[in-house]
C-alpha positions as CSV (number, residue, x, y, z in Angstrom):
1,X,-11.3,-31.7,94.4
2,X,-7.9,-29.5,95.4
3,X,-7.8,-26.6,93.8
4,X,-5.3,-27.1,90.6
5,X,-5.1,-30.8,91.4
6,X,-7.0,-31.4,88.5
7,X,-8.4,-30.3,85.4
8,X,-12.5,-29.4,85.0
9,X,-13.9,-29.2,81.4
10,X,-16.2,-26.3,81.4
11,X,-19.9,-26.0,80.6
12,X,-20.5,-25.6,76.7
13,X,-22.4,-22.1,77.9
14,X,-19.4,-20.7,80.0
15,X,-17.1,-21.4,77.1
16,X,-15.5,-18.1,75.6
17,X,-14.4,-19.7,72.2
18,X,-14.6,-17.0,69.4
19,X,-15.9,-14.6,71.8
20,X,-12.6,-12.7,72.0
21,X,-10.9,-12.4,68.6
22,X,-7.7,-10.2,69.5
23,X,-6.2,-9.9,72.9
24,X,-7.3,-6.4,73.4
25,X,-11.0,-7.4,73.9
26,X,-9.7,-10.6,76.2
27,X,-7.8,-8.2,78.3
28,X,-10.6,-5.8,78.8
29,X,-13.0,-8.1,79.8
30,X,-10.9,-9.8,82.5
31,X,-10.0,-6.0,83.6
32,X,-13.4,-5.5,84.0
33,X,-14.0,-8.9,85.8
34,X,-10.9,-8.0,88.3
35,X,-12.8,-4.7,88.7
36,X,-15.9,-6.0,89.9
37,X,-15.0,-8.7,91.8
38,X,-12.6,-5.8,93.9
39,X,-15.5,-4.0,94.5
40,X,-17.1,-7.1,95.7
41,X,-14.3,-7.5,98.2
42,X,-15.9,-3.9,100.0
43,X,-18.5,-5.9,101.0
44,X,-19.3,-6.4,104.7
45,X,-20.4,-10.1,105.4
46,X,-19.3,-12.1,102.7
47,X,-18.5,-14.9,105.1
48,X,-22.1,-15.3,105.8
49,X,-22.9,-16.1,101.9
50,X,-22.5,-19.7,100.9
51,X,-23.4,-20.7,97.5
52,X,-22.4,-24.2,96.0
53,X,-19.5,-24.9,93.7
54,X,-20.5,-27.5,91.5
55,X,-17.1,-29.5,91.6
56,X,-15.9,-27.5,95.3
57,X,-19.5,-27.6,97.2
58,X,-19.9,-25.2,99.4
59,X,-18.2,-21.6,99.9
60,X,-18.7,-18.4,101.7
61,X,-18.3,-15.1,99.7
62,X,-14.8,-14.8,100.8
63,X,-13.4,-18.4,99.5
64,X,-15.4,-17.3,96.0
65,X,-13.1,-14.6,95.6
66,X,-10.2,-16.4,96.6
67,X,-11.1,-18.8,94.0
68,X,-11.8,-16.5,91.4
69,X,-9.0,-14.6,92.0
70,X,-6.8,-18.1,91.5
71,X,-9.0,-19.0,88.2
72,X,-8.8,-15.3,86.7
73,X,-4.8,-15.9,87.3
74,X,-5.0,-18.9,85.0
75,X,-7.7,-17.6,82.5
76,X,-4.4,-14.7,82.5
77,X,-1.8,-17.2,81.5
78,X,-4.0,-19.1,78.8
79,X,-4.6,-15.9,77.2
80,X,-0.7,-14.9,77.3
81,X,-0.2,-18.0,75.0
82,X,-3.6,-17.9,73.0
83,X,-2.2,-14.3,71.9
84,X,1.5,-14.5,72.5
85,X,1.5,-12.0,75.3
């Protein structure tokens, strides 16, 4: 599966529904996402990780934060609309 070529329903357990009520708790919890996945970025040897993507397979450290750094983007957006931002 291309990434954005189609849509992926989410596990029931990764779902935030309800968890953030008003955009300023959204907001800081992507913040803090975005802050730890930069520090991730430090790391030396990321490209000798793998770990499997369940829809993606296989990826190294590196193409795990270019992916998250791609969904974090569009977990952005849908929170612009959820709270008119």
């Amino acid at each position: 599966v291309a990434v954005g070529a189609s849509r992926v329903e989410a596990p029931e357990m990764t779902r935030p529904v309800g968890k953030y009520g008003a955009w300023p708790g959204a907001l800081a919890a992507l913040q803090e996402a975005r802050k730890n996945s930069l520090a991730l970025a430090e790391e030396e040897g990321l490209d000798q990780v793998v770990a499997p993507h369940p829809a993606l397979g296989p990826m190294t450290g590196t193409q795990w934060l270019l992916f998250c750094a791609a969904h974090m983007e569009r977990h952005r957006k849908q929170m612009a609309e959820r709270f008119g931002r």
